[in-house]
C-alpha positions in Angstrom: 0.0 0.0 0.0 1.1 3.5 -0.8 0.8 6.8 0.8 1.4 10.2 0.0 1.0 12.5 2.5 0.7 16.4 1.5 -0.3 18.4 4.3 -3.1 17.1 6.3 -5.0 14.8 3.1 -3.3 11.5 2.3 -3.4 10.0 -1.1 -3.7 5.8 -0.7 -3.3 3.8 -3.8 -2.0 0.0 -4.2 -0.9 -1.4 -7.6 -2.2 -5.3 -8.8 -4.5 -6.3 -5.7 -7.9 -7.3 -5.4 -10.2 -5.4 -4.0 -10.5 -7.3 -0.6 -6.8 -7.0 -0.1 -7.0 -3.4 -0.6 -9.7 -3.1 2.3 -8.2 -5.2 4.4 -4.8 -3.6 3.7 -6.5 0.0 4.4 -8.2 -1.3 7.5 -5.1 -2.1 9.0 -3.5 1.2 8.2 -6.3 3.4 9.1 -4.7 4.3 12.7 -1.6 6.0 11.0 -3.7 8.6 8.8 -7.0 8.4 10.6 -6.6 12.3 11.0 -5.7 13.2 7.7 -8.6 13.8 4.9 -8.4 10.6 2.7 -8.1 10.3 -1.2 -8.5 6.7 -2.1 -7.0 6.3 -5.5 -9.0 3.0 -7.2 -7.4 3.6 -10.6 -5.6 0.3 -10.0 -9.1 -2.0 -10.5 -10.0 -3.2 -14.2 -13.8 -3.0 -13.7 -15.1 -1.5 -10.2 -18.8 -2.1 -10.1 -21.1 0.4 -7.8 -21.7 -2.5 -6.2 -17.9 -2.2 -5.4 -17.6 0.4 -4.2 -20.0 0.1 -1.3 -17.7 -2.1 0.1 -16.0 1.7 1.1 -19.3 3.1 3.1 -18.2 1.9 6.7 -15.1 3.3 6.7 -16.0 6.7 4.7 -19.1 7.1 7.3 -16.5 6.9 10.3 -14.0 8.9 8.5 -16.6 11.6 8.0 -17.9 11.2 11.5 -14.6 12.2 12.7 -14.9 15.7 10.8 -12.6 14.1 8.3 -13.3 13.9 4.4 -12.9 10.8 2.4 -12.9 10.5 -1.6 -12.6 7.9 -3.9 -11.1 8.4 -7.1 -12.5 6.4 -10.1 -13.9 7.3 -13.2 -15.4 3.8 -14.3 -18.5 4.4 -12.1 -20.9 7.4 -12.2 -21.0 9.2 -9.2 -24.7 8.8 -9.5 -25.0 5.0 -9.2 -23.3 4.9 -5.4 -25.2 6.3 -2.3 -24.8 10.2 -0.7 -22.7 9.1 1.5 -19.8 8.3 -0.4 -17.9 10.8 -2.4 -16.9 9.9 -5.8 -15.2 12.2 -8.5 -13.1 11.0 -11.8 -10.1 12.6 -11.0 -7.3 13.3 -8.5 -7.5 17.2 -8.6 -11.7 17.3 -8.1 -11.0 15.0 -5.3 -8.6 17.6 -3.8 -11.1 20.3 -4.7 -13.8 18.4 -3.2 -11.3 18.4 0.2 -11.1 21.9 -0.5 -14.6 22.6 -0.3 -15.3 20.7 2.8 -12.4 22.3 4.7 -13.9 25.3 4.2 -17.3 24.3 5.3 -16.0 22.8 8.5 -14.2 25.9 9.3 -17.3 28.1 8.9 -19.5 25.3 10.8 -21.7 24.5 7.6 
């Protein structure tokens, strides 16, 4: 698993595993940058399914529970086809623009 820490947002990425490696993997590391915003970089996967992505809910709900933000980064899926309460965008940069934006609402108490 990779991490690239910029600030207080961490970009997490992992090349040629399957999915439930990668969770299980991220689960375990979660303690080191549970304070940082996450970017989850799926890029890696052939052929993520919505269904897929779910699999991410738990952990995005307690990362954003914390007052943290959490974005995956895949442009297979349409942001559309996954529930509220995950944030998905097609690109690195919107997800640090999404970051951004949320910063900014938590320090104006939106």
């Amino acid at each position: 698993m990779i991490f690239d820490t910029e600030g207080h947002t961490t970009v997490v990425f992992q090349e040629k595993v399957s999915l439930a490696v990668f969770l299980k993997n991220l689960e375990e590391a979660y303690p080191r940058f549970k304070h940082n915003n996450l970017i989850l970089n799926l890029f890696s996967f052939d052929a993520l399914r919505p269904a897929d992505l779910l699999e991410f809910l738990d952990i995005s709900n307690r990362h954003r529970g914390a007052g943290k933000s959490l974005v995956l980064v895949y442009d297979g899926v349409s942001y559309e086809d996954v529930p509220d309460e995950l944030c998905l965008v097609p690109t690195l940069q919107e997800a640090r623009d999404v970051i951004e934006m949320e910063d900014i609402e938590r320090d104006l108490d939106l």
